[in-house]
Every structure is written in C-alpha cells, then in structure tokens.
N, C-alpha and C positions, 0 to 999 in steps of 0.2 A: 914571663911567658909571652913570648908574640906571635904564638898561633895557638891553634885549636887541635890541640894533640890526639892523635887518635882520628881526625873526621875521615882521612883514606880509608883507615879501618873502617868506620859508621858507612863507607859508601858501599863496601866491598859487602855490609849484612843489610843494605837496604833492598825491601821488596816496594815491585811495584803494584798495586793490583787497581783492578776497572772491574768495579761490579753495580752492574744498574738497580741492584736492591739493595744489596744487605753491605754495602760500603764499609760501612762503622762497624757492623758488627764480625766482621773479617778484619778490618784493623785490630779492633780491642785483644783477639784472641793472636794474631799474628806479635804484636806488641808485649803482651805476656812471655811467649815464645822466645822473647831476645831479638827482636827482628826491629830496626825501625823502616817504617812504612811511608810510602805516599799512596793513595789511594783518589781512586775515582768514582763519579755515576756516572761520565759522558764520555763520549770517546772523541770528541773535538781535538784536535790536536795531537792526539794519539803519540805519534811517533818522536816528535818533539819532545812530548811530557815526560817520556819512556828516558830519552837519551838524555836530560836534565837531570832524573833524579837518578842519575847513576847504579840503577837497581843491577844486581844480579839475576834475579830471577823475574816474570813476569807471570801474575795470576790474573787466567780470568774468569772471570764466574757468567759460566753461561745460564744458568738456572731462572727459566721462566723469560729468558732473553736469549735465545741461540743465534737467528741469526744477525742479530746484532754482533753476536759474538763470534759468528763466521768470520763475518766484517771484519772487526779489528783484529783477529787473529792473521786474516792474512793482510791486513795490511803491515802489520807488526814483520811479517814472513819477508816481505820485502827488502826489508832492509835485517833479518838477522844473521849473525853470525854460525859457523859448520856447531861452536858449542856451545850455541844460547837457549837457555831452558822457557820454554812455554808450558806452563800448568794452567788447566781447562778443566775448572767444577761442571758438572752435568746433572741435570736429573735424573731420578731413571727413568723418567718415561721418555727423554731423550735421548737414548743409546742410539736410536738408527741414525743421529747426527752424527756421530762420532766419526764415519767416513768423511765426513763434509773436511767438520774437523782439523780432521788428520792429514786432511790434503790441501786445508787451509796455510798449514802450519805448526801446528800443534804438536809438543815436543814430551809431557806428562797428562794423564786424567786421573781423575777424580772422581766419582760416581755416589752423589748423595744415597743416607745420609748422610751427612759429612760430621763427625764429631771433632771437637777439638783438637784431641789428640791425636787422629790420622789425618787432620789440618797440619800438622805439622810435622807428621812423619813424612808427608807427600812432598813437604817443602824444603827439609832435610836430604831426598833422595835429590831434587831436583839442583840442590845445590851440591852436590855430592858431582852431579853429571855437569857441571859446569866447571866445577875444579878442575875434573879429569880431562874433560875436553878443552879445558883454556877460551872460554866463552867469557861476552861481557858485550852488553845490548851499548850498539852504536850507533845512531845516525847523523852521517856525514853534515845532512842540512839540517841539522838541528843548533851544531857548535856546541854542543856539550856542554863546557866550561865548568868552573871551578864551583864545588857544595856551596849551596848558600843555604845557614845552618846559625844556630845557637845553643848554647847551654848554660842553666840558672842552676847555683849551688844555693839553695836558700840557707843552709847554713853560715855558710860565708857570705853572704849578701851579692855575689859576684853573675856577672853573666858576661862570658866568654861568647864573641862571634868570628864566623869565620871568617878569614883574610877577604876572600871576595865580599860577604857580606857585609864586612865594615868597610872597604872601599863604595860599596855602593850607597850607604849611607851616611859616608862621612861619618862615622863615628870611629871609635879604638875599637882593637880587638877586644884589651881587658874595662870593662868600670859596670855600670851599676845598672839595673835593671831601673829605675828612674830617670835615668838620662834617655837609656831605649824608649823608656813607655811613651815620654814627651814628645820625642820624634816622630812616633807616627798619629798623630795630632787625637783630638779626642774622642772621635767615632771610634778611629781603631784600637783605643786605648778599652775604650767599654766593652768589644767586642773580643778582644784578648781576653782581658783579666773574668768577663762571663766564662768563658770557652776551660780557661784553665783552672776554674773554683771548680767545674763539674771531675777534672780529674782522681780517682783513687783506687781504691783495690777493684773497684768494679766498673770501671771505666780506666784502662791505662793510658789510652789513647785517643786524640782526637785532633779535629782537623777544622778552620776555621777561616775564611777568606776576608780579607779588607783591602785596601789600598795604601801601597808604601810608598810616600816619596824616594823617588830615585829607582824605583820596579813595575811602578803599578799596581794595575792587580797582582795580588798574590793569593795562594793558599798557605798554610803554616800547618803542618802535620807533627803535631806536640805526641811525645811518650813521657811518661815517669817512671822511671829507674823504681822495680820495686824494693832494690838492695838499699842505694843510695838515697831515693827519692828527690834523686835531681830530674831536671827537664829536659829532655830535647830535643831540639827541633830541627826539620826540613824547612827551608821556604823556596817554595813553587811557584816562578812567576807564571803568570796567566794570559794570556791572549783574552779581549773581554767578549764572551758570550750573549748569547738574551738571556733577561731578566726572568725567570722562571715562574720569581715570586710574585711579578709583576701579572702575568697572563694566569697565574690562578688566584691575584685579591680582583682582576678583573671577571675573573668566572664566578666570582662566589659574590660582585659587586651587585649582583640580580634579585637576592636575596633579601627579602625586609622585613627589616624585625621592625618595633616599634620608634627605636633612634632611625633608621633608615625613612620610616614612612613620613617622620618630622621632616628630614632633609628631603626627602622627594616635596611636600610641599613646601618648603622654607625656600627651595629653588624656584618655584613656580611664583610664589607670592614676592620674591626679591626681583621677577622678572616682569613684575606688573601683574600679572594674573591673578584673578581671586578661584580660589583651586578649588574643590569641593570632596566632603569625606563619608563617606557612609557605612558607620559601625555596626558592626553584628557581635551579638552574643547567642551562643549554641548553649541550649540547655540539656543535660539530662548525661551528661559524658560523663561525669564523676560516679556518676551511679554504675555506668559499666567498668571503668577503672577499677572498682572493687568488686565488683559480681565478679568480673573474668580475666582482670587484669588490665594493667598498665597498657602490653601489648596490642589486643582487642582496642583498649582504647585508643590508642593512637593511629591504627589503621583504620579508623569507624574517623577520625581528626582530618584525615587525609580524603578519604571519601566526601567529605563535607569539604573540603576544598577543591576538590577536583569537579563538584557541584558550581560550587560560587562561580569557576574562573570557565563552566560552560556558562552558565545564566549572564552574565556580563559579555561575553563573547555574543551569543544567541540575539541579546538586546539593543545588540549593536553600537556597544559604547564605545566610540575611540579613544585610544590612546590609557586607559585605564591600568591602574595598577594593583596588585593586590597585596595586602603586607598581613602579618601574623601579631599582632601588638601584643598577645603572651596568653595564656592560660586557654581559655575558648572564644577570644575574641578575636574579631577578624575586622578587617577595613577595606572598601574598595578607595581608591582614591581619585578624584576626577579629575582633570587637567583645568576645564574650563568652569565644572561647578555643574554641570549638565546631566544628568542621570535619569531620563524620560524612558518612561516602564521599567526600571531596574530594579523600586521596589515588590512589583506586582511580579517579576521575572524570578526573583529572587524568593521569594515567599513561594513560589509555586515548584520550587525546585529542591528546596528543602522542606517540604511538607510530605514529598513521597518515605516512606518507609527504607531503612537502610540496615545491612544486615550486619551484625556484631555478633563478632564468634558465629554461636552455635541458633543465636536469636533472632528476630526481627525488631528494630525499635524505629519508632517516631520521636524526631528529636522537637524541642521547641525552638524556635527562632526569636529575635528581638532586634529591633531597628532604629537608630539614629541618623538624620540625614542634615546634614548643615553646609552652609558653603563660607570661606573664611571674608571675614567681616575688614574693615580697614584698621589697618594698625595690629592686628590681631597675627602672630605666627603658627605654624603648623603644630606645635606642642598644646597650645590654647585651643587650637579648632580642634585636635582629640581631643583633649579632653572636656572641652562643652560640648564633644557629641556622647562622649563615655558617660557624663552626667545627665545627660537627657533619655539614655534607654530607660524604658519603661520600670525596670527593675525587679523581675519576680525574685525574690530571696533563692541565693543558689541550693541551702539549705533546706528548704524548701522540696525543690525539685528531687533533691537528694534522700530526703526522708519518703519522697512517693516509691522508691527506688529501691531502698533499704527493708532487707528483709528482717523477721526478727532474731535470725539466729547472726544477722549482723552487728544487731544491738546489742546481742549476748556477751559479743565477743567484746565490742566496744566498751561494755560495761564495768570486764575486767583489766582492761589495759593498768590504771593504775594501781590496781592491787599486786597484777603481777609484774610492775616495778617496784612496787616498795615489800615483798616478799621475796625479789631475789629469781625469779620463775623467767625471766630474762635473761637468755644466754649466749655464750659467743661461740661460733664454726671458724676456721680459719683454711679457706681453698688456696689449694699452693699455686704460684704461679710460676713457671719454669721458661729455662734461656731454650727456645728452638735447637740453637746448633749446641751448645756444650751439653742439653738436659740434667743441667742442674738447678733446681730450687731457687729462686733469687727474692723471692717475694709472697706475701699470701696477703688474701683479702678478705674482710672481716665482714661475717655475716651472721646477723641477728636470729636468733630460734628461740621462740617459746616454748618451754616443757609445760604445756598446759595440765591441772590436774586431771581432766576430765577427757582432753581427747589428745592426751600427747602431744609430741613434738609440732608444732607449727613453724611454719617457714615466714622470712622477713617481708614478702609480700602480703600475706593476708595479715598480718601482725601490725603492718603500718595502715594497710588498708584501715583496717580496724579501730588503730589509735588516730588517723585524720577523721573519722566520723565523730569519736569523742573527742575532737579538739583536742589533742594532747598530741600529736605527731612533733612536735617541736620537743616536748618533754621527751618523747621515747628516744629521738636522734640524736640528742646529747646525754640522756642516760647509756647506749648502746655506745658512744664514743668513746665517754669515760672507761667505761668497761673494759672496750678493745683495747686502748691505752696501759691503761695499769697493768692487763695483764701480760700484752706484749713485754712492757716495761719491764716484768719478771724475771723474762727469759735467759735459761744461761746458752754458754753456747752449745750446739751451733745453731740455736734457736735465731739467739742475739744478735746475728751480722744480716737477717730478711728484714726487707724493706715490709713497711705495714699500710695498707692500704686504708682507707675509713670510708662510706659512705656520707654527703651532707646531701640536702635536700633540698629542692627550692625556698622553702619557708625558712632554713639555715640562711639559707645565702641572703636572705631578703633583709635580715636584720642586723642593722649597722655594724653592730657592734659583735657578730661573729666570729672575726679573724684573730680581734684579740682573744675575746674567750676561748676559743680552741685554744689556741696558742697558750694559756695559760693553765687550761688544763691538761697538756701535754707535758707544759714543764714542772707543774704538779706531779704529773706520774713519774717523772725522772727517764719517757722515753725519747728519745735524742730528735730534734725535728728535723733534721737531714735524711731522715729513714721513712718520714711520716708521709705520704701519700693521699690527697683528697679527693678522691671519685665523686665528680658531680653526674647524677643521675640525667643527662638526655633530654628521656622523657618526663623531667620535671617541670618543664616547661616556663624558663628566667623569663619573667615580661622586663625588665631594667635590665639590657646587657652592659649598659656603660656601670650601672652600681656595680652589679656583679664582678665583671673585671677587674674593677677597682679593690673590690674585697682580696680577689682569688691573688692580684698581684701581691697584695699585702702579704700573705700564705708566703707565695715566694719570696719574695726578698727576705722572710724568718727564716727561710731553709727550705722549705715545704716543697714536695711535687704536687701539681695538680693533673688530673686524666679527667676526661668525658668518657663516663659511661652507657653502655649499650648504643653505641652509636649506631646508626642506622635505622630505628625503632619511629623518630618525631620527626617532626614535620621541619622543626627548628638547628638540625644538624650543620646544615653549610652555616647559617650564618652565626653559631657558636662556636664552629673552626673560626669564623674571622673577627670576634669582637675578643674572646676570652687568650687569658694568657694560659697556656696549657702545656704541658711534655708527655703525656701521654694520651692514646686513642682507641677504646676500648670496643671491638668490633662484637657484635650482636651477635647472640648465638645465631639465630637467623644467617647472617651473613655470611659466619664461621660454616654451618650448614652448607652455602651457596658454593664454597670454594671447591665442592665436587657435584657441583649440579649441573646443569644446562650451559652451553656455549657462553649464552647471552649473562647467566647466574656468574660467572665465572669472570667476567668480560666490569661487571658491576664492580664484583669485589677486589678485583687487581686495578681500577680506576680510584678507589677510594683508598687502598696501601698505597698508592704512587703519590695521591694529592697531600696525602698525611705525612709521606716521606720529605716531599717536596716541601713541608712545612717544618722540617724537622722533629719530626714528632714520634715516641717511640709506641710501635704497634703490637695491643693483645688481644688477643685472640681467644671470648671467653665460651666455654661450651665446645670444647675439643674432646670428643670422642673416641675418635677411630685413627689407626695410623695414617692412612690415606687424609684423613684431615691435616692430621701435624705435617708431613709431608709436603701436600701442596701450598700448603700457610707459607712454609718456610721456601720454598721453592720462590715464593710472589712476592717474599721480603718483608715478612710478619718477623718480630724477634721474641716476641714472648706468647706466652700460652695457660689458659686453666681450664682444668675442666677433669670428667671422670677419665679419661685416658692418662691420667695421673693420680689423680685423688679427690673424693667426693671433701666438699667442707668439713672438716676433721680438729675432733678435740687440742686443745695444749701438748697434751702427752701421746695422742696418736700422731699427732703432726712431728714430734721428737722421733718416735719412734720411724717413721718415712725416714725422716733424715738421716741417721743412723744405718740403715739399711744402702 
C-alpha cells in the first residue's frame, strides 16, 4: 500500500469548528458521531485554517462569545462558496443576534440547549445542504493543499501517513509508530503519547499542539475509531501565536505561598541585600471553622488579610510583600530589613473586632520579626522567625472556642467508626451538553443514634477537634472504594470521586497508601478521582505536588475542590498537577448574579480552560444555572437539579430511569 486509502473520503467527513469555550467538548461528541474534527479556541488565522483542513462544514459556537462570532462568521462569508454550510450554536438569550448573524453569513442555527443528539442531527442537515448544493470551503490564499493525516492500527503495529505528510517528514507512508515518535524529537514525543493515553469511551477525541520538524507548529486532532479502535489523525500546521500559558503563569506569578516567599527573599539576599521577614500567626480561626464552617472561615482569612496589606500600606513600608506560608500564618516581607511602626500598625489593626457569619469575634495576633543574617537563606529566616513566635498552643485557643456539644460530638467520632454509623452519599455529576451521569462524588454522613443523619462537615469538624481526622478520611475512602468496587453495571463505567484532606496530603507516604487501598478494593485507578479540599489550606505546595503527581502517573485524576472559597486558590492553580476545577457553590450561584458576579466567574472558566483543566460546577440548582454554566464553557455539573447525595441503590435506580 502507498497511500492512505480512504483520506479523500476522511476529508469529504471532516468538520471544522471554532469554539472559544467548549472546544473539546464539541469535538468529543462530533467524534462519536463519525465526523473527524479540527477544532478551535481562536480565530487567528481563521480562513487559512478553514481551507487546510478540508472541512465540509463549518461550526461555530457563538454561546457566551457572539460577537467574536459575528467576526469570524463573516469573515469566513468572504470567501464562501453559493453551497457552503455555516452552522451557528446560540444561546437563547442571544436570539436578537441572530440578524447580525445571518447577515454575517450564516447558513444553519442552533439554539441552546444543545444536546447531543440534535448536535448532530443539525450537522447531518447541514451536510445534507452541501451535497445538494455542490459546496466545499475554499480559500484561494490559503493553497489548500494535500491532508496531512495519520493512522495507528495497534493491532498490526502499523501507522500509515499520508503522502503529503511523509514527504514533509521524510519518512514512508507505511512503517512503525517508533520510527514516527523518534522524529519528532522528545518534547513532542511526551506530549503525544500524554494526549493519546487520555483517549477511550469517554474521551474520543482530542487535540494536541507541539512542533514538527519540517511544519512547525502544528495541532494533531486524534479520533479513535470506536469499531476498530484505531487512530486518526489531522495535522494542522500553525502559524505561531502568543504564549497564553505564558501571560497567565505570569498573572498568577503575584501570588505567594510559602515556596514563593523563600524565592522572593532568596532573590534579594543573592542580590547582596539582607531582606527582612515579619511572621504572623492569627488565633482563634479553627474555632470558627467548626462553629459555622470552612466558609465563614475563610472569608473571616481574607478579611484579616485585606487588614495586614492596609496596615503595611498606611505604615508606609516600601516595596513590601505579603505571602500566605499555609494554615493562619502570614508573612510580611521587607526588601531592605526596615519595618519602623509596622509592629504597633499591625497590632492595632488586628485588634479591632471582625465579623464571622452571624457573630462578632476578636482574633489573637502573634509576632516574629528578624532580618536575614549572613550566609543564612530565606527558607532559614522563616523558619527562625516561625520558631521565635511566642507560641500560645493552637489547641488551646481552640478549646476556649469549643462548645460542649462540640465535645459531645467529638467524643463519639471513634465509636461511630468502629460500629459502622459512618456512611457513604454518592452526588452524581453530569456532562452539561449530553446530561448524562459520567461521575459521582462521595460524601461522608453520619447516622447518628441520637440526632440522625449528620453531614461531612460537622463530622470532620468534630473528628479534627478529637485528633482523629486523619483516621476518619481514610476510613471514609476505604468505604467509598470497596463499595464503588461492587458496582455492576451501569453503576461500573462512573468515575469516583474521594475527598483527601490537608493532613492526607501532608503525610509522605499517602499516595502510596491510597493507591493500595484502592487496588485492595479491586476499583480500577483510571476511574478514581482525588478532590483536594481548597479550603484546606497546603502550607508545602512543592510536597504536595509531588504527592498529587505520584496519584497521576498511577492512573489517578486529581480536581481542587470548592474553588474560589481560600485565600490560596491562584497559587494552587500554579504549583499542583491537576485535571479538574471544582467551582464553589458560591460561584455556581454568581453565574446568574450581578454584571460584575458574572464577569468573575467567566474569568476564572477561561483561566482554567486556558490551563486545560476540566470545569465542575458544584451546587447547580436551577435551569438557568445549568444553562448559563454551559453557555461560559463549564463541562460538567452536581447538584440538586439532578440529584441530592443518594444511596448505592437510589443512585442505580437514577440511572436506569
């Protein structure tokens, strides 16, 4: 064989589409359909990219981007032909664009919701009006030119490329998927064979950029054949762009956790300077964590920083930094070593009374001030100033806090693990556009004898006051495990969520123990999911990474949950290895609130898309929530507008329905 049989046909069913949200998740379902896809977020190049990948049809998804999508549609108009199909996704609360539109260009619409299935009945008709009418997307100044294209038979070991494609690489049409992978040296080797281990029943499709000797940049838009379960691919050379990823690790480089506050002085002190650091510890915050919640808490975290960084300001310290080193400790950090009135500024500003929830509290402060010594690096000057705060026992402050019906509770945590009184909820998580079930997330409920069912917050609350929270969170995992493990189908094919916890993560030797007791339970670690809590507040994000990547390379997904809640959000987008981003109910709330509410939560799905990250949306109530979520390029969703956290056998019984 010395060609690639069949790729006129593969050109005549390729789609193109350009969507600034939901990219992927319009491929995967287009993919499924029998369709192979090139797909977009940008419309750079537009007309070029259009007449390269030989599409029949062109989708574009205007939803939550219109006139972006004016834009490309007529630019697209420019150059099409009397029988070229344009299909136009719309919201509904975009319908009075639809004149625009139409006079843009626009040849089919679409009017969310958009389900699957009329995804592809809209794209059926639209190739149906392209047959008839003899269309087929051209642009003269593009030069079209010959598919550049591949296909892997794993069976046979074989990977077949197309004639332009092996002239551009010097390679044969026919030989081996090793000789290919050598060729594009070992960046693009790592960033392939990632991209293509994600492919299977729930992902068909995906799309991957690196640089090809002899093209450039390229994109590679991979399907897998769900008959054959072969590969195949588009390659889309690229004109190069900015760096995306570039201008948000610089927007989020502002951010300092404890590793950052080391390297802000580590720079100072390699620059001759002896830098200076002034540690704070906030007392009294654990206490409201458990009176009113996590929540309360972290908003009462934020208040008390938004204190420090006037009092610093007010004191007139220049140049000053302020970093989060992990749990309620805070740092200012000097440049020169100089902080005159900043103690007495500081003390005076966190002494006033601050309100949590529904109460008023006075917090306690504590102070360390040091300036770095010679020889001495910024990891050292924190921590001789961490070891010189005064020290009141946190437990301590905590017991002043602690009510007795806290203790009550507290006092039963291990009875009602080792009687069994510890039980599992499982909230379903569903795909936006197809509203099917893909996943549920496990959540812990006490059946108390005395006051019934209790929820996983006041549950842990209760086991961190009796030091046993480490005990509960791996009793609760195993749990979720084995019994996930049980499931037949179509139990069996959802992904399983777990929560771990700061105090999880803090200890070395977690990833293996997870890991062990998952493959204990016989449930598959490709399905297993680790939602790190947020607002748990990692003081070690380098350990932590380090853990969380271990998770992955076993199989594992990991997500940040409740994001938007802590204070520590940007800069665990940028240390942790992570695939999913789990938006706050709060947030979820926000996506039909106020201009500015609105304006929030579609900056934080763009930064997370940007980061390739997949987005859920937890505490979805209302249609108009699902609706605009999906509109902003949110792909998945939990909450009571599907199903409250539901038994084994209620959750069976959902699915079945």
């Amino acid at each position: 064989m010395t060609g690639w049989q069949g790729h006129d046909a593969t050109r005549e069913r390729t789609l193109f589409v350009l969507s600034f949200r939901q990219r992927d998740e319009l491929a995967a379902i287009l993919s499924r359909g029998g369709w192979h896809v090139v797909a977009a977020r940008r419309a750079e190049g537009l007309r070029q990219r259009v007449a390269a990948s030989g599409a029949a049809i062109v989708i574009i998804d205007a939803r939550g981007a219109v006139q972006e999508a004016i834009a490309a549609t007529a630019e697209l108009a420019q150059v099409a032909g009397h029988g070229d199909a344009l299909l136009v996704l719309v919201a509904r609360g975009d319908s009075p664009q639809l004149g625009a539109l139409h006079d843009a260009g626009a040849t089919h619409f679409l009017v969310s919701p958009i389900a699957a299935d009329m995804l592809l009945q809209a794209v059926r008709s639209a190739e149906r009006y392209v047959i008839r009418m003899g269309g087929g997307w051209h642009d003269p100044q593009a030069g079209g030119g010959a598919a550049l294209g591949w296909r892997h038979d794993g069976e046979r070991g074989t990977l077949q490329l197309t004639p332009a494609l092996a002239e551009a690489l010097g390679l044969r049409e026919l030989g081996s998927s090793r000789t290919a992978l050598r060729s594009i040296g070992r960046a693009g080797r790592r960033t392939a064979l990632t991209a293509i281990r994600r492919l299977g029943d729930a992902l068909p499709a995906t799309a991957f950029a690196h640089d090809l000797p002899g093209l450039g940049r390229v994109v590679q838009h991979v399907a897998r054949d769900p008959h054959t379960h072969r590969l195949h691919a588009l390659v889309e050379p690229l004109t190069r762009v900015g760096d995306i990823g570039a201008a948000v690790r610089e927007a989020l480089g502002s951010v300092r956790d404890l590793a950052g506050a080391r390297s802000w002085l580590d720079r100072r002190i390699k620059g001759g300077e002896l830098p200076g650091a002034r540690v704070l510890t906030i007392r009294g915050i654990d206490a409201i964590n458990r009176q009113q919640g996590r929540g309360v808490g972290d908003a009462l975290l934020r208040a008390v920083e938004r204190r420090i960084e006037r009092a610093v300001r007010d004191a007139g310290v220049a140049r000053a930094a302020l970093a989060r080193l992990g749990g309620t400790e805070f740092a200012v950090l000097l440049p020169h070593g100089a902080d005159a009135g900043l103690e007495t500024a500081l003390a005076q500003a966190l002494a006033r009374p601050f309100v949590a929830g529904s109460t008023m509290v006075t917090l306690l402060l504590e102070q360390a001030f040091g300036i770095a010594r010679p020889g001495e690096d910024g990891a050292a000057l924190l921590d001789r100033m961490r070891d010189a705060l005064p020290g009141v026992p946190a437990d301590d402050v905590a017991e002043r806090w602690a009510s007795d019906d806290d203790r009550s509770l507290s006092a039963g945590i291990r009875r009602a693990i080792d009687r069994g009184e510890i039980g599992i909820r499982f909230q379903p998580q569903v795909h936006l556009l197809s509203g099917a079930i893909v996943g549920v997330e496990a959540l812990a409920r006490w059946e108390h004898p005395d006051r019934g069912e209790l929820g996983a917050e006041l549950l842990f609350a209760a086991a961190a006051h009796a030091g046993l929270a480490g005990a509960l969170s791996g009793h609760v995992q195993q749990l979720a495990l084995r019994i996930a493990a049980a499931w037949a189908p179509p139990l069996a094919r959802l992904r399983l969520s777990i929560n771990v916890t700061a105090e999880d993560i803090a200890r070395p030797d977690f990833a293996e123990t997870l890991l062990a007791c998952a493959d204990a339970s016989g449930f598959p670690r490709d399905r297993l999911t680790v939602e790190v809590t947020e607002s748990g507040l990692i003081a070690e994000l380098g350990e932590a990474a380090g853990l969380l990547a271990t998770l992955r390379a076993a199989g594992c997904r990991v997500a940040i949950d409740d994001f938007g809640t802590g204070y520590s959000s940007l800069a665990y987008l940028k240390a942790l290895p992570l695939d999913y981003l789990k938006l706050d109910r709060r947030m979820t709330q926000d996506i039909v609130g106020s201009h500015r509410d609105r304006v929030v939560v579609r900056g934080v799905i763009d930064m997370a898309r940007s980061l390739d990250l997949t987005i859920i949306a937890e505490g979805v109530e209302t249609v108009e929530q699902r609706d605009a979520l999906a509109t902003e390029g949110c792909q998945l969703y939990q909450g009571f507008l599907c199903a409250e956290p539901l038994t084994g056998p209620a959750l069976a019984a959902l699915l079945d329905q």
